[in-house]
C-alpha positions in Angstrom: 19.1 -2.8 10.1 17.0 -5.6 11.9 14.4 -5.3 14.5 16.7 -6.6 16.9 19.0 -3.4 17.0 15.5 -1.2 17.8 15.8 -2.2 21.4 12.7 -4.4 21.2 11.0 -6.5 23.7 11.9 -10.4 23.2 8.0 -11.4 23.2 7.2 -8.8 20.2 10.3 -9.9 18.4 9.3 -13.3 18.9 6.4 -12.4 17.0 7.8 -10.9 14.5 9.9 -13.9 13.6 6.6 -16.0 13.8 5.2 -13.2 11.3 8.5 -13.6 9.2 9.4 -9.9 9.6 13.1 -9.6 9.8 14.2 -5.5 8.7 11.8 -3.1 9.5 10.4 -0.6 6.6 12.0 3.1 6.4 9.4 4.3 9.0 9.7 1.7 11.2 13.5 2.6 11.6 12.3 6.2 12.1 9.1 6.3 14.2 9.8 3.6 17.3 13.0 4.6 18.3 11.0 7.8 19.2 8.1 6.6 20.1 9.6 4.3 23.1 11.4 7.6 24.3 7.7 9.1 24.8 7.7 11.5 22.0 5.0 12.7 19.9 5.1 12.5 16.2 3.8 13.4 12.8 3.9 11.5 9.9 4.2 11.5 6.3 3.0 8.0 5.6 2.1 6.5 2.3 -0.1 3.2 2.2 2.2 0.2 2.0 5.0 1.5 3.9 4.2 -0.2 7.2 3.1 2.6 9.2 0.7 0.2 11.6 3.6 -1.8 13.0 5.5 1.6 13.1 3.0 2.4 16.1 1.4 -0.8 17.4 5.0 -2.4 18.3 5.9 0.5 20.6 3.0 0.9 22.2 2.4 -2.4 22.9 5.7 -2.4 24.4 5.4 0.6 26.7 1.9 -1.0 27.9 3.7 -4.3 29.1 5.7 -2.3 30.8 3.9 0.0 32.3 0.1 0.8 33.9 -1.2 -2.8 34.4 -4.7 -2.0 35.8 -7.7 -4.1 34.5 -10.5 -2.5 32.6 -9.0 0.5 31.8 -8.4 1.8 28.1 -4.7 2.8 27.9 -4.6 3.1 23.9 -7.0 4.6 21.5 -6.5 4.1 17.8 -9.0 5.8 15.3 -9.2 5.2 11.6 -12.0 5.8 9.6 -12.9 2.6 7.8 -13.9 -0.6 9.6 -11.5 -2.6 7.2 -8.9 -0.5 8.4 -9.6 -1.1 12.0 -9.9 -4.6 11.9 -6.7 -5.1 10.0 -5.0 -2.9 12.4 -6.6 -5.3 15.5 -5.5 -8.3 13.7 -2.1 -6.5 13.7 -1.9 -5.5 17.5 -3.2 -9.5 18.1 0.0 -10.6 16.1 2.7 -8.4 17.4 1.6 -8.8 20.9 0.2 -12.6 21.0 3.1 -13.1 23.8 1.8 -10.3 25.4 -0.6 -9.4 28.2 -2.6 -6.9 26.5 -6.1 -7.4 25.7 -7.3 -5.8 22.1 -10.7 -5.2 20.8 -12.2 -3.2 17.7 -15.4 -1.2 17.7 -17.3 -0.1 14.2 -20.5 0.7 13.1 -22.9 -1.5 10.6 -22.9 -3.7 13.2 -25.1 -5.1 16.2 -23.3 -3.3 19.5 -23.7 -6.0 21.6 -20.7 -8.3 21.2 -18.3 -5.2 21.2 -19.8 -3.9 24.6 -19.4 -7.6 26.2 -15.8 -7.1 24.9 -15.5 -4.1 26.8 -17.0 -5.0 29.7 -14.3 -7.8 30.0 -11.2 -5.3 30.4 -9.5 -4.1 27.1 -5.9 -2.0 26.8 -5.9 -1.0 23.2 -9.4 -0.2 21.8 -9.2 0.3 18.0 -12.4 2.3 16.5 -14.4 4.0 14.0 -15.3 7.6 15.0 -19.1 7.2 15.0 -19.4 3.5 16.6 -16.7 5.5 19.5 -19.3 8.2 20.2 -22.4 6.3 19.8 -21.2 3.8 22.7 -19.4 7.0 24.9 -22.9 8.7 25.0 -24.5 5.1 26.1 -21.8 5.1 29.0 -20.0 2.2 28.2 -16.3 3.2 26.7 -14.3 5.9 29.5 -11.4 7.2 27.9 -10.0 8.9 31.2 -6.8 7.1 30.9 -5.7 7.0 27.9 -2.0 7.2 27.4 -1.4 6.5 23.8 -3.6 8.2 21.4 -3.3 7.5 17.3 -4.9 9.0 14.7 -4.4 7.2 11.5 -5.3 7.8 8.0 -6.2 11.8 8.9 -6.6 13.1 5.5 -9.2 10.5 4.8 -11.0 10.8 7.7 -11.2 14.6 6.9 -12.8 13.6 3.3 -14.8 11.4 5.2 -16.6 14.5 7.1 -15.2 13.0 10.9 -13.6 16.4 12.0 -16.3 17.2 14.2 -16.3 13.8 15.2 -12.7 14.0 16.2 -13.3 17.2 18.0 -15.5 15.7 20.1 -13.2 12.6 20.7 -9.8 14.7 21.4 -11.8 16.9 24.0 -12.7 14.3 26.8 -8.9 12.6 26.5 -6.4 13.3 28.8 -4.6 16.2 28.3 -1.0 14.6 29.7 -1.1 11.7 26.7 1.4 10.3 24.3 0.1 11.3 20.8 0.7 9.8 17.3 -0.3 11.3 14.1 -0.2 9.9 10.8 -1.2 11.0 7.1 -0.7 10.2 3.5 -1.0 13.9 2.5 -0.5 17.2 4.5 -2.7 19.4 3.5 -3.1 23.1 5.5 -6.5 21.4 7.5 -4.8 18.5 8.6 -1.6 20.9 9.7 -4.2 22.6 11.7 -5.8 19.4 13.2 -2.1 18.1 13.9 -1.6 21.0 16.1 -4.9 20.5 18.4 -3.8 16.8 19.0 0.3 16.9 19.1 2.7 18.1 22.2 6.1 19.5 20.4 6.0 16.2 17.5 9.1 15.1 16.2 8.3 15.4 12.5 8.4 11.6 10.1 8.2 11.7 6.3 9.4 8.5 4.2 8.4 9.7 1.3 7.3 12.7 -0.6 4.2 13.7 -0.5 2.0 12.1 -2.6 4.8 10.4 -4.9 4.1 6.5 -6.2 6.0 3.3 -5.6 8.7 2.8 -7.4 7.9 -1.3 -7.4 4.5 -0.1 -9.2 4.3 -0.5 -13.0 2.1 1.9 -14.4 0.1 1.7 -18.0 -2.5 4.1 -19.5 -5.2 2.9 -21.7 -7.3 6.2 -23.7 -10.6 4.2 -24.6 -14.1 5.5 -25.0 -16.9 5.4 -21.8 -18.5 3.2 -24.6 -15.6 0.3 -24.7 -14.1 0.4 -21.2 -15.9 -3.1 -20.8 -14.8 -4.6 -23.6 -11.4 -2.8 -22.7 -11.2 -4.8 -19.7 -12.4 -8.4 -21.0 -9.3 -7.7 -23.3 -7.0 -7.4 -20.4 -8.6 -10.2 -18.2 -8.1 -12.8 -20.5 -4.8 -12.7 -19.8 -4.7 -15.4 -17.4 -1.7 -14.3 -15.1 -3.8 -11.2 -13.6 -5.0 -13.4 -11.1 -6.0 -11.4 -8.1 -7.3 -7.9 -9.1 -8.5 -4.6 -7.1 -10.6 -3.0 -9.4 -11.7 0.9 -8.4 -15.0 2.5 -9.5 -15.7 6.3 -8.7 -19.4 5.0 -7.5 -21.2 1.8 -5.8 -23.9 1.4 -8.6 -21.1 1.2 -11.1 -19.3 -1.1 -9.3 -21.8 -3.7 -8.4 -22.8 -3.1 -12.2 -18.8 -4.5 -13.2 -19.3 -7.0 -10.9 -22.8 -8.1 -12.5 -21.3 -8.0 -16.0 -17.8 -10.0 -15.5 -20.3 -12.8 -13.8 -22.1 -13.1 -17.0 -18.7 -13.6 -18.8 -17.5 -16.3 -16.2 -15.5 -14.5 -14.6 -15.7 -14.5 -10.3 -15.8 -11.1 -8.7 -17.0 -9.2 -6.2 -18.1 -5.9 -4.7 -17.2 -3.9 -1.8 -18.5 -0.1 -1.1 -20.3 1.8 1.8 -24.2 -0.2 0.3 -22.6 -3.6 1.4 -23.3 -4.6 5.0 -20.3 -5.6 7.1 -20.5 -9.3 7.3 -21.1 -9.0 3.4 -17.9 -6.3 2.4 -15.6 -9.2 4.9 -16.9 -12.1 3.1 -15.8 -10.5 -0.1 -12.4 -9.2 1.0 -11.6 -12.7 3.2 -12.7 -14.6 -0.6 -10.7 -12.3 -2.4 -7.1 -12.9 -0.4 -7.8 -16.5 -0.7 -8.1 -16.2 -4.0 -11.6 -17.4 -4.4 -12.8 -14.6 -6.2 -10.5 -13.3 -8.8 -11.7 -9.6 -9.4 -12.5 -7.4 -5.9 -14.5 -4.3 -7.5 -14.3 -1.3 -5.0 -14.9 2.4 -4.2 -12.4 4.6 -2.6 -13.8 4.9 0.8 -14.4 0.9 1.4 -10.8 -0.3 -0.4 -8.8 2.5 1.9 -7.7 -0.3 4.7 -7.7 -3.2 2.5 -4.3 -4.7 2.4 -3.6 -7.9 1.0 0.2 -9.5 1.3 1.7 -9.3 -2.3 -1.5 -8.0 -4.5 0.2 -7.2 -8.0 -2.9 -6.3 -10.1 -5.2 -2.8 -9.3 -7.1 -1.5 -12.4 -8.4 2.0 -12.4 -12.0 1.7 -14.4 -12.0 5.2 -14.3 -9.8 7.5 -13.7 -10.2 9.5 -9.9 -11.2 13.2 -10.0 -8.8 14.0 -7.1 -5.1 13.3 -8.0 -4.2 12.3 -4.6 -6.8 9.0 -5.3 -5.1 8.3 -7.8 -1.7 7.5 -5.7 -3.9 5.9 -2.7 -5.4 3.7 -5.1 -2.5 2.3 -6.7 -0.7 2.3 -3.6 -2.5 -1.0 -2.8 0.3 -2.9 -5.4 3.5 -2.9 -5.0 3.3 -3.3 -1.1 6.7 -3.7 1.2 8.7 -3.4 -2.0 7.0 -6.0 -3.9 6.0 -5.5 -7.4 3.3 -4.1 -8.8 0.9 -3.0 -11.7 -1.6 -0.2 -12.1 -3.9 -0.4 -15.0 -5.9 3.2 -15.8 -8.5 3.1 -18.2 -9.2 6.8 -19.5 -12.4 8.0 -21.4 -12.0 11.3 -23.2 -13.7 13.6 -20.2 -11.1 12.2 -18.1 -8.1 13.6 -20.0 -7.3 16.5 -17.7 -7.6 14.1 -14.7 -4.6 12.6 -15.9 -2.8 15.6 -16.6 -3.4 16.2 -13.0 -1.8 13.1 -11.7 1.1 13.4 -13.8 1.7 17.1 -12.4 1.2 15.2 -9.1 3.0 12.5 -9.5 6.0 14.5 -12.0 6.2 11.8 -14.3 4.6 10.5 -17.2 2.1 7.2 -17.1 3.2 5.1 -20.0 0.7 4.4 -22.4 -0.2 1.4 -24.0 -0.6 2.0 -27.7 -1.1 -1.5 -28.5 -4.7 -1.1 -27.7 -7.9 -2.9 -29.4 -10.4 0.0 -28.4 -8.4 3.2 -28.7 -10.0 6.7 -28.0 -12.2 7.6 -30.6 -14.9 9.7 -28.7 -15.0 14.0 -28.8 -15.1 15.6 -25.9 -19.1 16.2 -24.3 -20.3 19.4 -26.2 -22.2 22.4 -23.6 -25.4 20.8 -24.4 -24.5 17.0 -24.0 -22.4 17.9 -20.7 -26.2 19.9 -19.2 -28.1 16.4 -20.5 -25.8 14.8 -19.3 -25.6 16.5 -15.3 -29.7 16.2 -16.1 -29.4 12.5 -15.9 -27.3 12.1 -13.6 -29.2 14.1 -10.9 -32.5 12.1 -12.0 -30.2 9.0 -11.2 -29.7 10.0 -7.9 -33.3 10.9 -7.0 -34.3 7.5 -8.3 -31.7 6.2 -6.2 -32.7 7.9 -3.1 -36.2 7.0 -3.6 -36.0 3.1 -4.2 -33.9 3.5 -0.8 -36.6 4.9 1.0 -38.9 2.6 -0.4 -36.6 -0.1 0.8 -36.3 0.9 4.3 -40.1 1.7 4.8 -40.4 -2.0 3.9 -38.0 -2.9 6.5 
């Protein structure tokens, strides 16, 4: 099938060309068809499988078509990352740049003031953040009295996140006669129950099972020891042909640590997690998909709306305590069918993480025996794991004290 036979505008499939899109993804094929009949919907979604132009290409087309009055906000989109939100306005701005509709993006970390002058000059699609959306409601400067498309993207994460009360809030003052579009990677019961607040009779969407991985994704599983996982991964970047890699770290301290030791060893890299300012976690991602950094070191929450045409490489440092992770996280290879490969490193308490993921997942990760720093360590003994939980919570009071000190300086 092509985009043509989807009874799209010319102007957006003019775009498309210009974008080099040419047969839309398995949602694509599902979701706008009903979406330009008015329907609500619910949707299955994994990362990678094209779910933004899924819903920005209808509703950009219903706008053109219909209510044309200035300064009012037609469409809402709310995702929980600003990544996210900013890819999905550069998204909107490329499918509809033969369009008449105006786009902005609103997120927190921020100064306000250039996203209220954007406001103030008339905007049809409004793309936020949850907190940045409420802050500038209760200041009187965003009216969502009109709204006719509403989208909630990335649900389950913005559940993990702690925005349900947030949402609340949001989905109470929009019009109750509204076109709404719902989309998840997972379906859990509470976001079954949020679906329901929000949707009016949904047609139902799933590409995918739940929670399954790419098939374009090679996977490999290293067992090391917490000891050798550097040395584990200089191994593996010497080889010259991993030239672009997302690197996860459960935390931000260990990741800005990876990033410090790889520098000493020559090699460029970055970090991006919820410490790093805005314009600092954009430098990073815009140096990274130019290739000017070769290793972007990231935590869950910050590396959910990253998407980066053809990335191959994503190494898991550790190995996520939430099986579900571990698919999101991979998920970032092996994009629009291209090829991929997802690197786990796993230290001895993570053993039953993996069992996890491979219930998940049903399937096996192949494992690498060829391996110069193979798993050697016992499993933490009662005493070592109480030490252990001992430290940690003294490095998290430490933590929260040099912050305070920091901001009373500020």
């Amino acid at each position: 099938m092509k985009f043509t036979e989807l009874n799209i505008i010319e102007p957006i499939l003019k775009a498309l060309e210009k974008q080099n899109y040419s047969e839309p993804t398995a949602i694509q094929k599902k979701a706008i068809p009903i979406l330009l009949e008015g329907n609500d919907i619910m949707a299955t979604a994994q990362t990678g499988t094209g779910k933004t132009a899924a819903f920005a290409i209808p509703i950009l087309q219903l706008l053109e078509k219909g209510d044309s009055r200035p300064s009012s906000i037609k469409t809402l989109v709310l995702t929980p990352t600003r990544e996210l939100a900013i890819q999905i306005k550069e998204s909107f701005d490329d499918y509809g740049q033969f369009l008449t509709s105006k786009n902005a993006v609103i997120f927190g970390g921020v100064n306000q003031k250039s996203q209220v002058d954007q406001i103030k000059k008339g905007v049809d699609v409004l793309i936020a953040t949850p907190g940045r959306l409420l802050d500038l409601m209760n200041q009187g400067y965003i009216d969502l009295k009109h709204i006719q498309y509403f989208v909630l993207d990335e649900a389950d994460r913005m559940l993990d996140m702690g925005f349900i009360h947030d949402i609340k809030k949001i989905i109470k003052v929009l019009p109750h006669k509204r076109q709404s579009l719902f989309f998840s990677a997972t379906m859990p019961k509470t976001i079954v129950e949020l679906s329901n607040q929000i949707l009016n009779s949904p047609t139902r969407i799933s590409v995918s099972p739940v929670s399954s991985t790419a098939e374009t994704i090679q996977q490999q599983l290293y067992y090391t020891n917490k000891s050798t996982k550097k040395d584990l991964l200089y191994h593996i970047l010497k080889d010259s042909s991993l030239d672009q890699v997302l690197l996860f770290d459960r935390t931000k301290h260990g990741a800005d640590r990876i990033v410090r030791d790889l520098k000493k060893k020559n090699i460029t890299a970055a970090a991006i997690h919820g410490d790093k300012a805005q314009n600092q976690r954009q430098k990073a991602l815009i140096q990274f998909k130019e290739k000017k950094i070769r290793v972007l070191v990231a935590t869950d929450i910050a590396a959910r709306g990253i998407d980066i045409d053809k990335l191959q490489y994503v190494i898991n440092y550790d190995i996520p305590n939430v099986a579900e992770t571990y698919v999101h996280r991979i998920g970032r290879s092996g994009r629009a069918g291209e090829s991929g490969l997802a690197i786990s490193f796993c230290e001895p308490e993570e053993n039953e993480y993996v069992k996890e993921i491979e219930k998940l997942i049903k399937q096996k990760i192949p494992v690498v025996n060829k391996n110069p720093f193979p798993q050697t360590d016992k499993p933490m003994t009662t005493a070592q794991k109480k030490e252990f939980e001992k430290e940690k919570q003294r490095r998290k009071q430490e933590f929260f004290a040099n912050r305070k000190k920091k901001q009373n300086r500020r």
